[in-house]
N, C-alpha and C positions, 0 to 999 in steps of 0.2 A: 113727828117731832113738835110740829107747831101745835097739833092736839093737846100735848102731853106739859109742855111749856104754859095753853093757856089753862088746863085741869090742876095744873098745882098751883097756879098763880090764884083761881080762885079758893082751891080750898084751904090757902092760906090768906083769903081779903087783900089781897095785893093787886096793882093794876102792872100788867108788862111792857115793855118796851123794846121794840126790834129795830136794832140801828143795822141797816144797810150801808156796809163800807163801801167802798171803790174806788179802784185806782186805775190809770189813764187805760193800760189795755184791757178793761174787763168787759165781759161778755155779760150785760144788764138781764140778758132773756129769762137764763135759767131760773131769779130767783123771784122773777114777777109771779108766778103761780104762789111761793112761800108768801110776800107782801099781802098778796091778795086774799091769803085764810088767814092771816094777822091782823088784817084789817076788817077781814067778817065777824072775826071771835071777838072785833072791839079791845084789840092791840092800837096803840099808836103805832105808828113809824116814823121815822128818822132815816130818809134819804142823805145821805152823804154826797152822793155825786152832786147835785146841784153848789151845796157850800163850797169843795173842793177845787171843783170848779171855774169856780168863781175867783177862790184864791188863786190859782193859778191866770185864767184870762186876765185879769187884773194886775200882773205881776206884782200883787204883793207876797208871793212866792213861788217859786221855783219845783219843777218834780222832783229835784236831787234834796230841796230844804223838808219836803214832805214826807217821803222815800226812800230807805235802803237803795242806792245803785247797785247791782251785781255785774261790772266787767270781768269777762273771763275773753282771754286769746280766742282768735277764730272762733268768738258765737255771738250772736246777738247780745245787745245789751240788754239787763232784765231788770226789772222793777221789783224790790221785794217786800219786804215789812215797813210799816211808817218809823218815822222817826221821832223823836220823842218834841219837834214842831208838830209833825201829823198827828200824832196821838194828843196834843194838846187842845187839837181845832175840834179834835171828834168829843174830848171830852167838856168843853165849853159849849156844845150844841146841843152835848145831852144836858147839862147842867143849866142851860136855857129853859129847854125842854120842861125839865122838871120845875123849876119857879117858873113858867107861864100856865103849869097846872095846879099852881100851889103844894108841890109837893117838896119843894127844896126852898132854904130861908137864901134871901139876897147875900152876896158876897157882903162878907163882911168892912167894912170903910178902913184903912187905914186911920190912926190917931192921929190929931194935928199937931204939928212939932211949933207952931209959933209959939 
């Protein structure tokens, strides 16, 4: 897949970008091998766990502000899809991402009301 992602990314002059989600219970191992042919074909990446992280050690949020909670009776409780706080941190770090490569213009300013 990572092959086929970076053969059309070139034969349309685009560069790609592989953002690495994660959430509190994930298993990192599996997709070090994918990072790692991302990063040889000269993909960036975009680690999540580190930012995520941080939001949370930092309390400036919560896993429940980030995270779908899924209680159900008698099972564990589960973690599920971000929530639309999580999906905004992820998409603020690709939108970094891309103006620190010049490929995205600066947010644009607010007008001043005085």
């Amino acid at each position: 897949l990572v092959e086929r992602l970076d053969a059309l990314a070139r034969e349309h002059g685009v560069p790609w970008l592989l953002v690495l989600n994660w959430y509190p219970r994930a298993d990192r191992e599996p997709a070090r091998g994918i990072v790692a042919r991302a990063r040889a074909l000269g993909a960036d990446v975009i680690d999540m766990a580190p930012i995520l992280r941080a939001e949370l050690d930092s309390a400036r949020a919560r896993v429940a502000d980030l995270y779908s909670i899924h209680v159900k009776e008698g099972q564990p409780i589960d973690i599920g899809h971000m929530t639309r706080a999580g999906n905004a941190l992820v998409a603020r770090a690709v939108a970094d991402h891309l103006r620190e490569r010049g490929l995205a213009a600066a947010p644009a300013t607010p007008p001043d009301k005085s």
